[in-house]
N, C-alpha and C positions, 0 to 999 in steps of 0.2 A: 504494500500500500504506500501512496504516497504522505507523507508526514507533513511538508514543509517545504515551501518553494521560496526563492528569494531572486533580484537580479541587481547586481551591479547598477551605478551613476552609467548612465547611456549616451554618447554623443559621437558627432564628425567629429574625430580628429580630438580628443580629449590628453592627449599626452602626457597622457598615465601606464605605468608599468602595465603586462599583464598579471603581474603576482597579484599587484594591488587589485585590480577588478575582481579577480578571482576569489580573493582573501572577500572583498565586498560581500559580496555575493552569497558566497559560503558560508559565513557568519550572519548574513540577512535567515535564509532558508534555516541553517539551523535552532534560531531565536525562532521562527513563525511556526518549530515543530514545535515548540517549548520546551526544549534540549537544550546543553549545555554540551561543548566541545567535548569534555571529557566522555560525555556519551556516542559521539561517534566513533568509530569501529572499525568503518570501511569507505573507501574513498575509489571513485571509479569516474574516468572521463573517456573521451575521443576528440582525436586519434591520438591523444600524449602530447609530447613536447614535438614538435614540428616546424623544426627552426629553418627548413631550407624553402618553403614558402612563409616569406615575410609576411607579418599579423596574423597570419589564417592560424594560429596554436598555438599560445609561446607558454604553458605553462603545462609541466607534470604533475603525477601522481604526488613523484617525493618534493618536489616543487613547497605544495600546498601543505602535505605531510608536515613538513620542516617550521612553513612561513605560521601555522595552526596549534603545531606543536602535540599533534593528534597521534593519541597509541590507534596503530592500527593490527588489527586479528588479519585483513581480507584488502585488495585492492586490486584495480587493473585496469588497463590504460595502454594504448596501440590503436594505430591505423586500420587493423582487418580484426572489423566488427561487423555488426547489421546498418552500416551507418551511421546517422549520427544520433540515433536512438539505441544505438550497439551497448553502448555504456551502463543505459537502463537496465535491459534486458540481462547484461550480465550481473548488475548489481541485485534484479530479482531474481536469480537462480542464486547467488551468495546466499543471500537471507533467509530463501528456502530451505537451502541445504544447512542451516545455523551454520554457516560461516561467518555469516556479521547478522549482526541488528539493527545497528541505523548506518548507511552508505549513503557517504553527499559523491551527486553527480553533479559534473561542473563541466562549463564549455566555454573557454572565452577566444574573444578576437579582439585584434585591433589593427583591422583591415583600414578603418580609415586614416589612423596616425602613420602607417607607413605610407597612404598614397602620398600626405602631406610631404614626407620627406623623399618625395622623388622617385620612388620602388614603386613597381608595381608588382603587386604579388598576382599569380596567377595558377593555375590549376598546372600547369607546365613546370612550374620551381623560377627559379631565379636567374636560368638562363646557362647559369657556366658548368652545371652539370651533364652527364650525357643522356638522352633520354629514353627510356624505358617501356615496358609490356606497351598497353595499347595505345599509349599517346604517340611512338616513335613509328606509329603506321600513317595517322592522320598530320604529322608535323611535315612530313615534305610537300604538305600540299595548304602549307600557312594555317591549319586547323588545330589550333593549340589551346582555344578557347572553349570553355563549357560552354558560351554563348554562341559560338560556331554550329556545335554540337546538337546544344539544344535545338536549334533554329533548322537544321536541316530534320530533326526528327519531326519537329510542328508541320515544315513545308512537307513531306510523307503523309501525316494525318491529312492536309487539308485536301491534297491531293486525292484522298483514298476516300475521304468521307465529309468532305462539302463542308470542311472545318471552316471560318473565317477569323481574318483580324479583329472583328468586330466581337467576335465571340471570346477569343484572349483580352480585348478591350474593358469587354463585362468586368471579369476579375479583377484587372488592376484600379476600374475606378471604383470597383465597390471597398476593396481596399483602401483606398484613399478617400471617402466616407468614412469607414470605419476608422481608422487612423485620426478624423479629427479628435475624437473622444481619446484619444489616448495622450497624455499630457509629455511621454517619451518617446512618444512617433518622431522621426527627421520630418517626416513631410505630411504637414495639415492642411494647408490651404486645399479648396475643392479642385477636382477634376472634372470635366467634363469627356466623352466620348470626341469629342471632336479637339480639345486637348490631346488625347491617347494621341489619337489618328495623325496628329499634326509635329509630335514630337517628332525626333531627327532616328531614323533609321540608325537602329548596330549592327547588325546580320539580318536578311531577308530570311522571314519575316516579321522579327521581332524588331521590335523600337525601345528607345529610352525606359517606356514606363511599362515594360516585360522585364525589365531588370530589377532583380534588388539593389539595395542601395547599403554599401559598404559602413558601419559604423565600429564603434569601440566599446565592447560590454562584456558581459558576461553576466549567464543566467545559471544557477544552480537548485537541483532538487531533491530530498531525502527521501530514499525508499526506506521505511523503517516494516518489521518483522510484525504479524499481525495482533500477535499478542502482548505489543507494547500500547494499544489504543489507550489504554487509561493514561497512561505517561504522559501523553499528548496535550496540545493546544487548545485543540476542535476536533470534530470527526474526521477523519483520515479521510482521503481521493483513494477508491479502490480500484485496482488493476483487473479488469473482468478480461480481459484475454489480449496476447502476444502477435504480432507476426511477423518474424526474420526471415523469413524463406527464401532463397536464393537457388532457382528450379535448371534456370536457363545462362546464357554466358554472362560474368560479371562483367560485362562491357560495355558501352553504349552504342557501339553498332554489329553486332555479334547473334542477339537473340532471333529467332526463328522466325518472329512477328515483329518487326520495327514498330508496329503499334502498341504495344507491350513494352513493358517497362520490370525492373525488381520491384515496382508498387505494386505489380498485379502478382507476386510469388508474396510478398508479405500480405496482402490486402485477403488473396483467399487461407490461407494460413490463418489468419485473425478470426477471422468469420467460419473456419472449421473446428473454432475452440470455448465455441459459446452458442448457445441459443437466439442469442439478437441477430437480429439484421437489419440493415440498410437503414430501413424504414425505423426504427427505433431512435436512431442517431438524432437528439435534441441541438448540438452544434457544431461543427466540423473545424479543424484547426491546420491547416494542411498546408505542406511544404512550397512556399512559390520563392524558389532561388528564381527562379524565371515563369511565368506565368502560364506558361503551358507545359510545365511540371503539375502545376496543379490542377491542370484539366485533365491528366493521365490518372492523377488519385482520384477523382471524382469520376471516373471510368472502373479504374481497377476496384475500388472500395464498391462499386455497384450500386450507386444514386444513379446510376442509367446502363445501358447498354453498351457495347463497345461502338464508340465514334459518335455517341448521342449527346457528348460532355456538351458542345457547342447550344443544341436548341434546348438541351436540359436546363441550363442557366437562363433562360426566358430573359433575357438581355439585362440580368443581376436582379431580376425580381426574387429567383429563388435563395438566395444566397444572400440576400439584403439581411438587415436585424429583424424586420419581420417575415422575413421567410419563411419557407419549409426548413432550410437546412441552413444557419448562417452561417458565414465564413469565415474564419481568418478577424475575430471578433477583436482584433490589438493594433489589425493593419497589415499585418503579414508584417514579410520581408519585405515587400514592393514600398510599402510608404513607412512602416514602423523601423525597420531596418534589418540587416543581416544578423541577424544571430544565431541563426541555424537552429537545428530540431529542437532542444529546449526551449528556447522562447516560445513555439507552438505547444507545449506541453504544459509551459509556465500558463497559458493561459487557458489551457482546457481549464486545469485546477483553480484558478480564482474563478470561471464562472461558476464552475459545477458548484462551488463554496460559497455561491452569492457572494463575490470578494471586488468586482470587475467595476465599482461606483458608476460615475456617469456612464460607463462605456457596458453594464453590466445589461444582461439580454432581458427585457421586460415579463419574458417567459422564464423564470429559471431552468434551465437544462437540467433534468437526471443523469442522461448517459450523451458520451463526448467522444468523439473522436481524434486520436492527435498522428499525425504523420510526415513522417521526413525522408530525405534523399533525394536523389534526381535519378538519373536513367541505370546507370549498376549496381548502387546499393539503395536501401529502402527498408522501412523497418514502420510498423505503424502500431497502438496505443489504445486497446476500448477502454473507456472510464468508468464509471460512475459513483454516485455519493449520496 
């Protein structure tokens, strides 16, 4: 069960350590379980310390261990997880197995303090290394970009099944709707569809506002063991079922179905481990590194059919705050910022918690959805409370 979520001071370009965000963070979430340092046990991130793409990781296990001053029983922390929910997942099999009690999971970046300084980090490394498995297929042909990546997977759907721009359009302004209510969104002011439309092209056919937006944070959350509930704050966020599943090739152009994604190997995994379905899901929190990453979990999770993502979102009526299914209730990545798969998990947990103030769903949600990754890993999250 989830205990206690926290996140880091959030901004462009904050030029602050990563210990220090991290440290934030981690002591936020641990205080909101009503635990005291001494009490945690176990400590679990992804992908680790990952110092050869600049901001994308700069803090370890023993990092935080050290900066905390934390006895730990259990920890773990590496690149080859389920994603960026990998961390989770592994800190819920600890706890199970009484190997720890309470495991803070942490994720920090500071993607935007190094663009400041001239670097650009990127999914490729830093340039003076040599490069490896499957990015050293697509580099001789200048494709070294997720956004490259992404963009020709989108241009494939729309080809195959009548996807539009206007349909990725949906998402990122409902996102920036949602993102006004959030006081640590980068980007509040409104969007309009013909803003989307009008922004400057990065890769056909994604534009400006299909991108997330690079910040400086870190979001931290406590899986604690179930029979620590009395110990607690509030009522604990419970984990009603997992999905890691990894069926088809960990790559982004490799899998059988180019329409297919690792969201559709974790997305049925999840849904073969519990009674709910689709149709249950009160709010949905899902991965938009790029905007049509998120029309694939909204595919794969099964709110439609495969290729129906586009006329499913009825031009962001369905996925607004009064919705059937709202979205991305923080802003996502697109207006709130980069923070990768816990920040979508930070927020399933304060709505489910009635915690979410002005930005909180008028409906309170029972069970939540949370999901992360892009095209070769992917890892997603049922809740409820």
């Amino acid at each position: 069960m989830i205990s206690g979520v926290g996140q880091s001071d959030i901004g462009r370009g904050l030029g602050r350590s990563p210990l220090s965000l991290a440290a934030q963070a981690a002591l936020r979430a641990i205080a909101d379980a009503g635990l005291d340092v001494d009490d945690v046990d176990g400590v679990s991130t992804w992908p680790g310390r990952y110092d050869h793409i600049p901001g994308f990781s700069g803090v370890g296990v023993s990092d935080l261990q050290a900066a905390l001053g934390l006895r730990l029983n259990w920890f773990a922390g590496g690149p080859d997880a389920a994603g960026q929910l990998g961390q989770v997942f592994n800190a819920v099999a600890a706890v199970h197995s009484g190997l720890a009690r309470h495991v803070v999971c942490f994720r920090v970046v500071t993607e935007a303090t190094v663009r400041r300084t001239g670097a650009r980090p990127s999914q490729s490394g830093t340039g003076s290394e040599r490069l490896q498995g499957a990015t050293s297929f697509v580099a001789p042909y200048w494709a070294t970009s997720a956004a490259q990546w992404t963009a020709l997977l989108a241009r494939h759907h729309m080809n195959r099944f009548g996807t539009t721009r206007e349909h990725l359009g949906a998402i990122a302004v409902n996102a920036r709707a949602h993102a006004a209510l959030n006081e640590t969104a980068v980007f509040r002011e409104p969007m309009t569809m013909e803003d989307y439309l009008g922004a400057r092209p990065i890769c056909d056919p994604l534009g400006l506002y299909d991108c997330d937006v690079p910040v400086d944070g870190c979001t931290a959350v406590v899986i604690s063991a179930a029979d620590t509930a009395a110990e607690l704050r509030r009522r604990p966020v419970r984990i009603l079922a997992m999905g890691s599943a990894l069926k088809d090739s960990p790559t982004w152009f490799g899998r059988a179905d180019l329409t297919t994604s690792a969201a559709h190997d974790a997305a049925e995994m999840m849904w073969s481990r519990t009674d709910l379905a689709p149709g249950d899901v009160d709010v949905a929190e899902l991965y938009d590194g790029f905007s049509f990453l998120t029309l694939m979990w909204i595919e794969a999770l099964g709110f439609c059919g495969p290729g129906e993502g586009g006329p499913w979102l009825d031009g962001g009526r369905t996925i607004a705050r009064d919705g059937a299914v709202p979205l991305n209730t923080q802003g996502g990545q697109l207006s709130g910022g980069r923070l990768h798969g816990l920040g979508f998990l930070h927020e399933a947990v304060v709505q489910l918690q009635g915690r979410g103030g002005v930005r909180q769903l008028a409906r309170r949600p029972e069970i939540a959805v949370a999901a992360a990754g892009g095209g070769p890993l992917g890892g997603s999250l049922l809740l409820g409370c």
